[in-house]
DSSP file (Angstrom, degrees, kcal/mol; ACC not computed):
  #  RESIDUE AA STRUCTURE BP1 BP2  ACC     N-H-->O    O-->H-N    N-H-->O    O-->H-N    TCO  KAPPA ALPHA  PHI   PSI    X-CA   Y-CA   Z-CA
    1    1 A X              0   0    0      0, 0.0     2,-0.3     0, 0.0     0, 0.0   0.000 360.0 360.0 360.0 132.1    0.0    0.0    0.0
    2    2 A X        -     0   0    0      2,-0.0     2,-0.3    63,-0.0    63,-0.0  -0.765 360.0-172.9-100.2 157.0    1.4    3.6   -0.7
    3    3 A X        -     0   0    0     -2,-0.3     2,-0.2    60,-0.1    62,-0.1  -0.933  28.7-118.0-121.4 161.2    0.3    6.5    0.7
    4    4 A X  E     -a   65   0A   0     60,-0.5    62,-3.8    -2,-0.3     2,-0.4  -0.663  27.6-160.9 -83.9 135.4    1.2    9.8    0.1
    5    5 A X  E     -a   66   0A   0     -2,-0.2     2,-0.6    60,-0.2    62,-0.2  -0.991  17.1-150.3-118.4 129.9    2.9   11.8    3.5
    6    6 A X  E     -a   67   0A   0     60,-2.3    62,-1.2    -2,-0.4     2,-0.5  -0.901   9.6-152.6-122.3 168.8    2.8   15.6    3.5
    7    7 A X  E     +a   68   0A   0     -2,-0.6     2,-0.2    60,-0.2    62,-0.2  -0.823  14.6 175.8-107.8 122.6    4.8   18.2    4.7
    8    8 A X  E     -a   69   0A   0     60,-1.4    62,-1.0    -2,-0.5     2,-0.4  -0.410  35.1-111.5 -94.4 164.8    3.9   21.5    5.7
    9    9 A X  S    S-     0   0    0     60,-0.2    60,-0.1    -2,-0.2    62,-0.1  -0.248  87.1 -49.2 -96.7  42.6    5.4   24.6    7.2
   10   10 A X  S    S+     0   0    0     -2,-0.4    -1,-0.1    42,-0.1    59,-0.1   0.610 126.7  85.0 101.8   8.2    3.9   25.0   10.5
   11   11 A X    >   +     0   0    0     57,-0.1     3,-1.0     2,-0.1     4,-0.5   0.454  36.7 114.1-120.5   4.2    0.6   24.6    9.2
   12   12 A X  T >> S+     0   0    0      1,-0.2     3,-1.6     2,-0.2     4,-1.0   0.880  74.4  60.7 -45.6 -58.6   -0.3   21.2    8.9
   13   13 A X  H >> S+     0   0    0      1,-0.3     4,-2.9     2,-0.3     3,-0.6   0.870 106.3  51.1 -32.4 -53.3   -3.3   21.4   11.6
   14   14 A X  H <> S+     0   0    0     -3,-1.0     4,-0.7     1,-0.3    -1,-0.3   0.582 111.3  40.2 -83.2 -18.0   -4.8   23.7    9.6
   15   15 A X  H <> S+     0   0    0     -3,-1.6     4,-0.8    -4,-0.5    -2,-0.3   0.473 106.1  70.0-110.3  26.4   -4.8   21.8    6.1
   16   16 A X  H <X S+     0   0    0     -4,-1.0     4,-2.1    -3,-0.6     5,-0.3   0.687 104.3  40.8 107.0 -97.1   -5.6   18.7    8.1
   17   17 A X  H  X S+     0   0    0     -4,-2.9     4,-1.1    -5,-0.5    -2,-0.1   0.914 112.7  51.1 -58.9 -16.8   -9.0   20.3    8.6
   18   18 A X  H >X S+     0   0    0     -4,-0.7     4,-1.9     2,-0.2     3,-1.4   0.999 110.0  50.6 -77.1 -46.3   -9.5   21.6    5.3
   19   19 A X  H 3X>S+     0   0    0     -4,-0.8     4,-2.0     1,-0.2     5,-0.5   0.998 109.9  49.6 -42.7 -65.1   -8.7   18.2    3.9
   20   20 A X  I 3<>S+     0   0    0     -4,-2.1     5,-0.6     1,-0.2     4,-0.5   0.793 113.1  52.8 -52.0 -12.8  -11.3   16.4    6.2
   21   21 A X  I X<5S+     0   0    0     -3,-1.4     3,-0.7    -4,-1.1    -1,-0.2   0.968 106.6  47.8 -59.5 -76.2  -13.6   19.0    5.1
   22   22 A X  I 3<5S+     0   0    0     -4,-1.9    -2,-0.2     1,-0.2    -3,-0.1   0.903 127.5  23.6 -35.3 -62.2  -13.1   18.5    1.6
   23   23 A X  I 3<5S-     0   0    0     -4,-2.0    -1,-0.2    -5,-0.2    -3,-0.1   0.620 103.2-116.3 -90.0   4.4  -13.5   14.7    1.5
   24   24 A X  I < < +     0   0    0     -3,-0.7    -3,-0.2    -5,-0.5     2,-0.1   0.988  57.3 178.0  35.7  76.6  -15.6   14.3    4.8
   25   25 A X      < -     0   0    0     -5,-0.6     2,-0.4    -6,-0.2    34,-0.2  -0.080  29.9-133.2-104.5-163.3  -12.5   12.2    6.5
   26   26 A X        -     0   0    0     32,-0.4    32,-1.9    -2,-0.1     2,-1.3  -0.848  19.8-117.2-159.4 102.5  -12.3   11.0    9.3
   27   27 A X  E     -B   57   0A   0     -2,-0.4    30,-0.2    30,-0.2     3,-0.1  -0.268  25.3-176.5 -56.4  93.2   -9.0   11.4   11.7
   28   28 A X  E     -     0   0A   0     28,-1.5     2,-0.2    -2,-1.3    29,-0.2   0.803  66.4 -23.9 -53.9 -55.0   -7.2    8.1   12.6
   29   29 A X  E     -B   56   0A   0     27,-0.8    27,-1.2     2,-0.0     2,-0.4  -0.932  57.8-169.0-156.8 168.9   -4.5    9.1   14.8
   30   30 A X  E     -B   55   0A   0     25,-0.2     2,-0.5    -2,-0.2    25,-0.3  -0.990   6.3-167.9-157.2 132.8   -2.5   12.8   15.2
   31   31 A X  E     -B   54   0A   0     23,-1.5    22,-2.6    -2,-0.4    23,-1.2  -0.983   6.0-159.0-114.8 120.6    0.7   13.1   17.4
   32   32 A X  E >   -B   52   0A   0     -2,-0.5     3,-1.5    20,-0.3    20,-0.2  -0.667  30.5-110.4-104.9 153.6    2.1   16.7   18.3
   33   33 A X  T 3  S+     0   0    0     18,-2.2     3,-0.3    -2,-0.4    16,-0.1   0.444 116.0  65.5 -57.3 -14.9    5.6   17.3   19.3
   34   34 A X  T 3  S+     0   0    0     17,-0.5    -1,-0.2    16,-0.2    15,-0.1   0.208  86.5  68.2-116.3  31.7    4.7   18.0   22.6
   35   35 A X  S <  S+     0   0    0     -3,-1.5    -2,-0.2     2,-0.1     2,-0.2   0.223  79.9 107.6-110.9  -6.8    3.6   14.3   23.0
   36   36 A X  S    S-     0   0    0     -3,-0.3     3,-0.1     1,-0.2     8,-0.0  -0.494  84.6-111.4 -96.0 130.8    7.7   13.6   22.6
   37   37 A X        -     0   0    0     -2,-0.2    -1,-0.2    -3,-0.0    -2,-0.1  -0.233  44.0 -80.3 -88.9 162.2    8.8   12.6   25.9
   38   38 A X        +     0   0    0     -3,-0.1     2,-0.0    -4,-0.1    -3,-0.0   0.170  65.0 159.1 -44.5-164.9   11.1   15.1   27.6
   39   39 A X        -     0   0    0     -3,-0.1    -3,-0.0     5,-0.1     5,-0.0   0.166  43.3-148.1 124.0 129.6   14.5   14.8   26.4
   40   40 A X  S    S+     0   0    0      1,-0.3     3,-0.4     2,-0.1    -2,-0.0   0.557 101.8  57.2-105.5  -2.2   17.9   17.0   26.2
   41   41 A X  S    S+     0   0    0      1,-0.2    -1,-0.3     2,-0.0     2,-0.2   0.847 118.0  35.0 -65.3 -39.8   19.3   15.5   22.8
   42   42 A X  S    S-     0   0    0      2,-0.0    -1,-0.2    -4,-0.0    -2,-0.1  -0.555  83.7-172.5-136.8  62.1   15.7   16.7   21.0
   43   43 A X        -     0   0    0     -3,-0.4     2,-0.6    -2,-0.2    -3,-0.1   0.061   5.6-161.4  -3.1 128.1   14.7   19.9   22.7
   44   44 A X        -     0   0    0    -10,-0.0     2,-0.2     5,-0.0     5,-0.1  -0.972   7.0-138.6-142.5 157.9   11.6   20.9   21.7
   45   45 A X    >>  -     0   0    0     -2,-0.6     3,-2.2     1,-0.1     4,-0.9  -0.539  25.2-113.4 -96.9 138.0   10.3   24.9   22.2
   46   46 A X  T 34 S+     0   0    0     -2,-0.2     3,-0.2     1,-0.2    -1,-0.1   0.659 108.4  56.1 -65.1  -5.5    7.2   25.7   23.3
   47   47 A X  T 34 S+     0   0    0      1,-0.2     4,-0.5     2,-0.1     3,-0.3   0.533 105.4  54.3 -84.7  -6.4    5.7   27.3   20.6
   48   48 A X  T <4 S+     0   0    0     -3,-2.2     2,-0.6     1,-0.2   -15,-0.2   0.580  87.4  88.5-101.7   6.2    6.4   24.2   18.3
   49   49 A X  S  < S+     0   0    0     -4,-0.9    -1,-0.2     1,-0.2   -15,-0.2   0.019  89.6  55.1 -79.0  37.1    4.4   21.3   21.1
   50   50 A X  S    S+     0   0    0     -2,-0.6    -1,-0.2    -3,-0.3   -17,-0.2   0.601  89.4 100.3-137.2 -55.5    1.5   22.1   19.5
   51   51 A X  S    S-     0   0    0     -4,-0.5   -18,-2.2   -19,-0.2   -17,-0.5   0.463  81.0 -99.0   8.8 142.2    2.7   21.3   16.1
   52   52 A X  E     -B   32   0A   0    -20,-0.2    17,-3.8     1,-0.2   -20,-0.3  -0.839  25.7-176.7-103.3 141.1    1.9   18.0   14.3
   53   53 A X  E    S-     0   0A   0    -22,-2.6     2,-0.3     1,-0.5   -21,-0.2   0.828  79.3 -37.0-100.7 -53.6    4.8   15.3   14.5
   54   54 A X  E     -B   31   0A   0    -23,-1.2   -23,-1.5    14,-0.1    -1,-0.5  -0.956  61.7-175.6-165.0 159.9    2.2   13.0   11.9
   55   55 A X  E     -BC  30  67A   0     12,-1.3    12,-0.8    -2,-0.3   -25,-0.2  -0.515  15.0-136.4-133.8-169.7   -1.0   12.6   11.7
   56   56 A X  E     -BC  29  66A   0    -27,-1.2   -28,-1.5    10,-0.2     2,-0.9  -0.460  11.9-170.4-173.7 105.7   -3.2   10.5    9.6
   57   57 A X  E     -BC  27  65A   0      8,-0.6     8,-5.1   -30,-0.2     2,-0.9  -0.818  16.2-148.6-120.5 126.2   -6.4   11.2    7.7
   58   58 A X        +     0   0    0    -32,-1.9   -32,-0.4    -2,-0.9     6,-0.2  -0.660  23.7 171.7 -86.4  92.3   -8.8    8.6    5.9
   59   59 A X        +     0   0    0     -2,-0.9     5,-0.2     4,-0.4    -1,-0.1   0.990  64.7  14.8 -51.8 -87.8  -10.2   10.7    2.9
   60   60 A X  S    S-     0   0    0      3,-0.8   -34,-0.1     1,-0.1    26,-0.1  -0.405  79.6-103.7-115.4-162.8  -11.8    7.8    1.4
   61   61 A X  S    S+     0   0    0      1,-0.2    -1,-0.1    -2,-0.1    -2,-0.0   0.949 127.5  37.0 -55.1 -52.5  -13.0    4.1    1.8
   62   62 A X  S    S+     0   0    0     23,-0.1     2,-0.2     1,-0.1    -1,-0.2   0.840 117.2  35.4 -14.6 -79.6  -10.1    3.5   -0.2
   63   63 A X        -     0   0    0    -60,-0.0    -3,-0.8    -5,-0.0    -4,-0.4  -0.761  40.9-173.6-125.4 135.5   -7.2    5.9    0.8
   64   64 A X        -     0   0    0     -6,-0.2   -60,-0.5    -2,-0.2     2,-0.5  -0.824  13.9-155.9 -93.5 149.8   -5.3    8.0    3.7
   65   65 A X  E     -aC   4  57A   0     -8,-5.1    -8,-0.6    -2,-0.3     2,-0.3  -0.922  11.0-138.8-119.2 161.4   -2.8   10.3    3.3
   66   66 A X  E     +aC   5  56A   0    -62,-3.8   -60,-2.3    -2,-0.5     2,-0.3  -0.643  23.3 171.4-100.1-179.8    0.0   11.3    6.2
   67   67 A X  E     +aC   6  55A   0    -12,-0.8   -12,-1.3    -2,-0.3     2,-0.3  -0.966  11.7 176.6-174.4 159.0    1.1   14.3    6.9
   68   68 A X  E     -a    7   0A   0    -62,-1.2   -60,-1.4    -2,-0.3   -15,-0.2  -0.964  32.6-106.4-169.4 168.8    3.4   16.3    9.6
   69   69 A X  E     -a    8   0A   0    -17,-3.8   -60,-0.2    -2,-0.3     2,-0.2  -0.234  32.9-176.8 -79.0-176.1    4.9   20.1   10.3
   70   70 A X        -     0   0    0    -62,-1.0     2,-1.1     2,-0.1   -18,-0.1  -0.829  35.2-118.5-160.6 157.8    8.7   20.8    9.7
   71   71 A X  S    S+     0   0    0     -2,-0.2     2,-0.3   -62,-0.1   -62,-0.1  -0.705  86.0  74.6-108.8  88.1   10.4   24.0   10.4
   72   72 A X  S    S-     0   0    0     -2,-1.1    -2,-0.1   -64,-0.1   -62,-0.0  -0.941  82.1 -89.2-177.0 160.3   11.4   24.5    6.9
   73   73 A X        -     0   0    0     -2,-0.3     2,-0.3   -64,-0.0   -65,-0.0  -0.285  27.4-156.5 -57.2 163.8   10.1   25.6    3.0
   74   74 A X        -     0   0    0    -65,-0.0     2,-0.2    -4,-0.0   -65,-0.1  -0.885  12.9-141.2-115.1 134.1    9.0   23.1    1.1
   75   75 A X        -     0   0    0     -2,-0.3     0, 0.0     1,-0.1     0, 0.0  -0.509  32.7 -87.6 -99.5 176.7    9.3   24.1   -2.5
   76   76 A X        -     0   0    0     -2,-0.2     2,-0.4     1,-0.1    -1,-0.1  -0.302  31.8-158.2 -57.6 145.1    6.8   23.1   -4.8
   77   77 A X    >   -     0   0    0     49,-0.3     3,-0.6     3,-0.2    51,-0.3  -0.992  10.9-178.9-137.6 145.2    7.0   20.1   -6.4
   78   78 A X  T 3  S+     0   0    0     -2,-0.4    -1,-0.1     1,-0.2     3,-0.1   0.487  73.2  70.8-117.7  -2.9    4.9   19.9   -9.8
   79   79 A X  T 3  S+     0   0    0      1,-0.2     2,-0.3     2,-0.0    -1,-0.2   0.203  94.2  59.9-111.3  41.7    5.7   16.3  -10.8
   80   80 A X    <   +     0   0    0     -3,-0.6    48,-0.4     2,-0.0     2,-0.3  -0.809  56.4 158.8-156.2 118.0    3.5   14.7   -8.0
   81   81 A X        -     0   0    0     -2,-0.3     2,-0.5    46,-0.1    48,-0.3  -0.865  41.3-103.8-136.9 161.5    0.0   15.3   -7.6
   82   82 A X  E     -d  129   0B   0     46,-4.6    48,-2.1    -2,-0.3     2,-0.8  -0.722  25.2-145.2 -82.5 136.5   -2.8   13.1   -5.6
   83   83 A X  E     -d  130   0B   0     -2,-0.5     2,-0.3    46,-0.2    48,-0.2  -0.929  14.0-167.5-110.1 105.7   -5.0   11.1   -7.6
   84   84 A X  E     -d  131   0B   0     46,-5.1    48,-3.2    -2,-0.8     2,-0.5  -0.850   2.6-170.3-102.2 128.2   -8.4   11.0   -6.0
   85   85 A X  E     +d  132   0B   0     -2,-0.3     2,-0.3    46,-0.1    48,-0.2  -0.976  17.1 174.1-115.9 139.8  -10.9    8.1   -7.6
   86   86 A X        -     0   0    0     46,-1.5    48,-0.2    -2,-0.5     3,-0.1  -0.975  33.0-143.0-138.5 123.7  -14.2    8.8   -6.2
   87   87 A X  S    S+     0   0    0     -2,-0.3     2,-0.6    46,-0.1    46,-0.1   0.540  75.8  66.6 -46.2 -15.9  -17.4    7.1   -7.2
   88   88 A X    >>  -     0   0    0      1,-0.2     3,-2.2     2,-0.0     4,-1.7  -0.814  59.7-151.9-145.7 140.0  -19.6   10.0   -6.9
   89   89 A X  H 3> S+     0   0    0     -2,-0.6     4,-1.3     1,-0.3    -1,-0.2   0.846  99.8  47.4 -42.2 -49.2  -20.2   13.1   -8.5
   90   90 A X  H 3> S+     0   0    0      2,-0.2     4,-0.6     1,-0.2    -1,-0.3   0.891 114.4  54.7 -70.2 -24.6  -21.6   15.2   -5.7
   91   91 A X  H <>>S+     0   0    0     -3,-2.2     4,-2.6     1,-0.2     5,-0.8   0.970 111.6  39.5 -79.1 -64.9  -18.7   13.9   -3.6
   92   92 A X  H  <5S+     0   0    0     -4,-1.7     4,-0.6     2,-0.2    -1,-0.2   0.778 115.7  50.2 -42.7 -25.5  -15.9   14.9   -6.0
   93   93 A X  H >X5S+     0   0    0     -4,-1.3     3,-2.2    -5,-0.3     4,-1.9   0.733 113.3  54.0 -95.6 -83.8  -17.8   18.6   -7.0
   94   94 A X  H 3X5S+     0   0    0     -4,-0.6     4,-2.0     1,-0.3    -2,-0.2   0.494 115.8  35.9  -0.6 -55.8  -17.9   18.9   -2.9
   95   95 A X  H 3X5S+     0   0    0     -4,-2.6     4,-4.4     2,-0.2    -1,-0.3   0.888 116.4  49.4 -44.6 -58.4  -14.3   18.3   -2.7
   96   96 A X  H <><S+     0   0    0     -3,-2.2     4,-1.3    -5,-0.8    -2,-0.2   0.936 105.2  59.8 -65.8 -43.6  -13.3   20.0   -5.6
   97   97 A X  H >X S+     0   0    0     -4,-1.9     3,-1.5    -5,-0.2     4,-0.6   0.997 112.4  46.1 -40.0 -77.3  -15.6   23.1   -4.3
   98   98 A X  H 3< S+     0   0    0     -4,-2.0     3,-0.5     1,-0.2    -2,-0.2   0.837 111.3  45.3   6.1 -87.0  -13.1   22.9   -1.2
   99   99 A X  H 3< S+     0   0    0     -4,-4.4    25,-0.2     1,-0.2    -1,-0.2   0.461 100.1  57.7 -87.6   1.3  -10.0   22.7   -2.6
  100  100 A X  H << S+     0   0    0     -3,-1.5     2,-1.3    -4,-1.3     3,-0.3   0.207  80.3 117.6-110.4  22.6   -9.7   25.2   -5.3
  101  101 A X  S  < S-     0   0    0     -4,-0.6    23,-0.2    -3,-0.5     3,-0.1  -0.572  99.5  -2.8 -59.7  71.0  -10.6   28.0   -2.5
  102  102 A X  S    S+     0   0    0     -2,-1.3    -1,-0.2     1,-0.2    -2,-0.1   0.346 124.5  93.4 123.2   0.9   -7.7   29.8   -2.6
  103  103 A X  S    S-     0   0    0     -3,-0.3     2,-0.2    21,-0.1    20,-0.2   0.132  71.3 -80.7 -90.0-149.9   -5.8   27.6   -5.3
  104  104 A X  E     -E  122   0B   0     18,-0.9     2,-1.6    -3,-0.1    18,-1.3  -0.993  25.9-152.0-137.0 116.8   -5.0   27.1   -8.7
  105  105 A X  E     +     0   0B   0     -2,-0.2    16,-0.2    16,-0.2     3,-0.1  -0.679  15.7 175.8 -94.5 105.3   -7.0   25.6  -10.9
  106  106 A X  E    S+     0   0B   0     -2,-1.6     2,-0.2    14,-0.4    15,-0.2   0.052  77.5   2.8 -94.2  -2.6   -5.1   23.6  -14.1
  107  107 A X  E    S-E  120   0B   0     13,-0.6    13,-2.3     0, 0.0     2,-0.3  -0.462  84.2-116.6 179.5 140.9   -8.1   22.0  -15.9
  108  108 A X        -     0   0    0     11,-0.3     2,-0.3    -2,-0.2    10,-0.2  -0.449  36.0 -98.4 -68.3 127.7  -11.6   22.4  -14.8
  109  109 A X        +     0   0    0     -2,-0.3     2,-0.3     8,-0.1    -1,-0.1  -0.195  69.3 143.3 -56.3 116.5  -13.8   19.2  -13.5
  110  110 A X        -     0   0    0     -2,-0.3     7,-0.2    -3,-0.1     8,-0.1  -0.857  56.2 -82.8-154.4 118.9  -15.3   18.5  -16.0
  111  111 A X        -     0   0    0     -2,-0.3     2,-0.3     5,-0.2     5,-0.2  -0.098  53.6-178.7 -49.7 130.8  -16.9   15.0  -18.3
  112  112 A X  B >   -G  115   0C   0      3,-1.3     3,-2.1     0, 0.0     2,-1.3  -0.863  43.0 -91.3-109.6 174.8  -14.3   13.6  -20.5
  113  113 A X  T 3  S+     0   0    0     -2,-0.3     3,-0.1     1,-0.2    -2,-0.1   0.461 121.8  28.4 -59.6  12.6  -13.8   11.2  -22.8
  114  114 A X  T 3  S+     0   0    0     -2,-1.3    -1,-0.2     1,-0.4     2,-0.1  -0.013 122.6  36.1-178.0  44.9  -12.6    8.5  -20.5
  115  115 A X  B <  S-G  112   0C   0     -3,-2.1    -3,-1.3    19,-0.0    -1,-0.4  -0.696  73.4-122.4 166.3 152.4  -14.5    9.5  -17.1
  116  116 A X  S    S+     0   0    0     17,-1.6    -5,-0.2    -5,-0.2     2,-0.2   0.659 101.6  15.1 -77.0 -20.0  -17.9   10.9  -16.1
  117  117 A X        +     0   0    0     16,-0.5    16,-3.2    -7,-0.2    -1,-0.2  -0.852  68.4 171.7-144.2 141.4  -15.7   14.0  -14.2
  118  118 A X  E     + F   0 132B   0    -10,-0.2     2,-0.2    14,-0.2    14,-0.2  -0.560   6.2 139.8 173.5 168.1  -12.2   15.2  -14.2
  119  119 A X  E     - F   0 131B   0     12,-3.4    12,-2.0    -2,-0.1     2,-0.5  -0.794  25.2-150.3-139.2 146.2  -10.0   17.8  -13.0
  120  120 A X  E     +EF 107 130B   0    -13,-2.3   -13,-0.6    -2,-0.2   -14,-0.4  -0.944  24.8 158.7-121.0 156.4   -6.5   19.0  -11.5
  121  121 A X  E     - F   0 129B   0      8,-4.2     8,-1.5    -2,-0.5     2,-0.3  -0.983  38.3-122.1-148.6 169.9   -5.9   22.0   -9.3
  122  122 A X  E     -EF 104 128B   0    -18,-1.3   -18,-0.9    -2,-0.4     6,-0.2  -0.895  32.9-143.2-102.7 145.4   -3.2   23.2   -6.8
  123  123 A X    >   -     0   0    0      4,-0.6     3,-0.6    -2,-0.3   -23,-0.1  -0.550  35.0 -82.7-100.5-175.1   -4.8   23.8   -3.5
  124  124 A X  T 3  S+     0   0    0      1,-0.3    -1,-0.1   -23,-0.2   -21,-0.1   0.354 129.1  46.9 -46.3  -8.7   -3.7   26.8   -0.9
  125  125 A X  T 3  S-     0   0    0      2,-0.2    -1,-0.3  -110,-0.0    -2,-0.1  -0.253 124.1-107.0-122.1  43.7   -0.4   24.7    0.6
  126  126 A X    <   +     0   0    0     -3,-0.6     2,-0.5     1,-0.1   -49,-0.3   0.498  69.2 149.3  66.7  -2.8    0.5   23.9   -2.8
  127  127 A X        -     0   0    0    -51,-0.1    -4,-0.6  -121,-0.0     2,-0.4  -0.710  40.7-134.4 -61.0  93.6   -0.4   20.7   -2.9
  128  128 A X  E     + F   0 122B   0     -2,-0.5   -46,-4.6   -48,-0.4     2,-0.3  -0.555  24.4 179.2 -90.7 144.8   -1.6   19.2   -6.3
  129  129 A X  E     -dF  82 121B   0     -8,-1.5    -8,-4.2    -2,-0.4     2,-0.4  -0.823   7.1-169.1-142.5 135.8   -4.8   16.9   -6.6
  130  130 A X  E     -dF  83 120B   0    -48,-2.1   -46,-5.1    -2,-0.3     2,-0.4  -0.992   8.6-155.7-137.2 143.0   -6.4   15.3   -9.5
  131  131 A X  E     +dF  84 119B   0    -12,-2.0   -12,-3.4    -2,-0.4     2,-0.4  -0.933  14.9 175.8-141.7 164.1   -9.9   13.5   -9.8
  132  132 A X  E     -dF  85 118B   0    -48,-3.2   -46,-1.5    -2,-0.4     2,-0.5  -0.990  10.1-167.2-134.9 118.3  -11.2   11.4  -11.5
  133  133 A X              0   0    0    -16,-3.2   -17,-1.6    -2,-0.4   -16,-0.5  -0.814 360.0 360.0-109.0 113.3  -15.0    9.6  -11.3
  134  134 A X              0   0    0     -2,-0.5   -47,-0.1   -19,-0.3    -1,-0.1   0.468 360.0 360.0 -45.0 360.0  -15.0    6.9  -13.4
């Protein structure tokens, strides 16, 4: 099984709910950094124990993704996007409503010849997502 893990820049918490939004997910497990037992080799400051060390959110029956903060850029990376297969339309426009709030959208959801919807965008952390309903 793959899943996809991402990483954000101190903001993970926050695209965490917007994902569970989007796909109406459901959170499996979340860990913070200030769950990390005391220790003077891996310091950790108190504004970052609130910070997500990984999480895990189940999008669909199918699929999860991971995800955790870092204190660092990520830069963009344009040859890897999430491939969402959905069975149903209103669940895919629902999503897709979501996630191109504040994005970029790169080809509209929409039928084509070889699926009943589909679409790509970049979302607001950069992230890119394509769907597809068969």
């Amino acid at each position: 099984m793959i899943k996809p893990y991402l990483m954000f820049n101190r903001e993970c918490a926050e695209a965490i709910e917007f994902y569970r939004e989007a796909f109406d997910g459901e959170l499996l497990s979340i860990q913070r950094y200030g769950d990390i037992p005391s220790s003077p080799e891996f310091p950790i400051a108190e504004e970052d124990k609130e910070l997500i060390l990984h999480s895990e959110l189940k999008l669909t029956k199918a699929g999860s993704i991971f995800s955790s903060d870092g204190k660092r850029d990520y830069p963009d990376s344009g040859r890897v996007s999430i491939s969402v297969e959905l069975d149903s339309e209103d669940q895919a426009q629902h999503a897709w409503n979501v996630l191109k709030e504040g994005g970029t959208v790169h080809m509209d959801l929409k039928p084509t010849f070889f699926a009943k919807l589909h679409g790509s965008l970049k979302d607001k952390f950069g992230v890119a997502w394509m769907f597809t309903v068969e």
